[in-house]
C-alpha positions in Angstrom: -121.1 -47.6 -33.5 -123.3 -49.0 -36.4 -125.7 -47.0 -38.0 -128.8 -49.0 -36.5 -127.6 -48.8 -33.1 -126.8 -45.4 -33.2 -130.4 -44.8 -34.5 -131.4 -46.7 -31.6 -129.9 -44.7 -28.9 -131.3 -41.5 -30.8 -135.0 -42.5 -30.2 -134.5 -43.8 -26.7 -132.7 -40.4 -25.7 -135.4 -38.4 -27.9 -138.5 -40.6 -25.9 -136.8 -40.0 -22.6 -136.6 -36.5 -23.0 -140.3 -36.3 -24.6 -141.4 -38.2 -20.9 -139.2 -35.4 -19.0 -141.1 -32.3 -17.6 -139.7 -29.3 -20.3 -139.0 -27.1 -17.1 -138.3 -26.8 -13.6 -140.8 -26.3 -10.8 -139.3 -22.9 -10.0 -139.1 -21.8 -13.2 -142.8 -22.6 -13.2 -144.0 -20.4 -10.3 -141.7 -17.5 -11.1 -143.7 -17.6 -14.9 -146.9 -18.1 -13.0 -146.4 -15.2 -10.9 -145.0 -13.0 -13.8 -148.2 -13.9 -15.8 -150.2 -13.1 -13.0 -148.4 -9.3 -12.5 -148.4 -9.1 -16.3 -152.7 -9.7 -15.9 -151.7 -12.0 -19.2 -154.7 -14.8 -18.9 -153.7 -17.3 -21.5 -150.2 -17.4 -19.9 -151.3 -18.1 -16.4 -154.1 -20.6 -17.3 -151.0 -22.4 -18.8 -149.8 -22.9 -16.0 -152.4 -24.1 -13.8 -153.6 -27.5 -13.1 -157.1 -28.3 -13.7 -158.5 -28.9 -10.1 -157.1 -25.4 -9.1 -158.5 -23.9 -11.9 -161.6 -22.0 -9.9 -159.4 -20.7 -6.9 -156.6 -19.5 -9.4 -159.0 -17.7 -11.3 -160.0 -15.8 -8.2 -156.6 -14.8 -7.4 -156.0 -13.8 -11.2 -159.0 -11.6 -11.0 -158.1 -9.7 -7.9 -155.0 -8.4 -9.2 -157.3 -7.2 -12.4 -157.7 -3.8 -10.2 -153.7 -2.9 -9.5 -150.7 -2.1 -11.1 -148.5 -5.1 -9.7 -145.3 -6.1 -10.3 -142.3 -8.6 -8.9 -139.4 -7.9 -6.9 -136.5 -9.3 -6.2 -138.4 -12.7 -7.5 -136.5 -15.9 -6.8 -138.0 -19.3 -6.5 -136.6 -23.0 -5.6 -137.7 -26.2 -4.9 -137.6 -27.0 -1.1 -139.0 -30.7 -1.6 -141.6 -32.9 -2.6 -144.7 -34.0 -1.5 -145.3 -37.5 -3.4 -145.4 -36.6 -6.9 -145.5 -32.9 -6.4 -142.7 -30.3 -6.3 -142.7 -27.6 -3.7 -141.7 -24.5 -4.4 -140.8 -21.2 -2.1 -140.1 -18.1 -3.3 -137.9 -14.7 -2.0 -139.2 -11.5 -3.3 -142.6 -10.0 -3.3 -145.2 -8.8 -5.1 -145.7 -4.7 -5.2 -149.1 -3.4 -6.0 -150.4 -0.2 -6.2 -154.3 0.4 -5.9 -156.3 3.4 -6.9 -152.9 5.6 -7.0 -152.3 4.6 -3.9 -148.6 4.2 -2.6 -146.7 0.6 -2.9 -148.5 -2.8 -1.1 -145.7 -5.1 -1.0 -147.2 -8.8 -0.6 -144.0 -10.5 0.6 -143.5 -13.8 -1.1 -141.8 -15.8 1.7 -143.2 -18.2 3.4 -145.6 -19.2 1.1 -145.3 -23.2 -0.3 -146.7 -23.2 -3.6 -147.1 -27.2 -4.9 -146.6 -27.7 -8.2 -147.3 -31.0 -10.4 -145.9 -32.3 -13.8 -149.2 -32.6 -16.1 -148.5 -34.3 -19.5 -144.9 -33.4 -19.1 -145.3 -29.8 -18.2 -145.2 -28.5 -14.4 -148.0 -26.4 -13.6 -149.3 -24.8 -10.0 -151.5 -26.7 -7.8 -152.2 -24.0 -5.2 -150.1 -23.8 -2.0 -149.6 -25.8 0.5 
């Protein structure tokens, strides 16, 4: 292959992969829910979308009073909903609240949707 062309293929790979979303969707909610456990704010604003900003910030707060963390965590994409991902998870969340013993908020069942925003997937609420 001559040297042009094969400078050509270079960029066209590098600007496909710049136009990609860097992760998966499930990846996504498992780091949004690991961020959330781990109270880290910066992290979990991350990954959030705009319009759910206010209600995410809600649940973020709430877990500011326990000791959480994730079990048995394991998220996949079920389908789509136009351009958004949907995502399920197995696992739960434990808490524990003013010493008391284990809450386990069980993560099945719940749809979270999650949307590719300049490249990067971020959590949209649930559906």
């Amino acid at each position: 292959m001559s040297k042009p062309m094969s400078l050509f293929f270079w960029v066209c790979i590098c600007f496909l992969a710049a136009c990609a979303p860097q992760a998966d969707p499930a990846a996504t909610v498992e780091s949004y829910l690991q961020a959330l456990v781990d109270k880290d704010q910066a992290r979990y604003a991350a990954l959030i979308c705009p319009d759910w900003e206010p209600d995410a910030m809600i649940e973020f707060d709430a877990f500011g009073a326990v000791e959480a963390s994730l079990d048995g965590v394991e998220c996949t994409q079920s389908g789509s909903d136009g351009d958004a991902a949907l995502v399920e998870c197995a696992g739960s969340i434990l808490a524990i609240y003013r010493g008391e013993d284990n809450r386990v908020i069980d993560l099945e069942g719940v749809v979270y949707r999650v949307v590719s925003d300049a490249g990067e997937w971020r959590v949209c609420g649930y559906e």
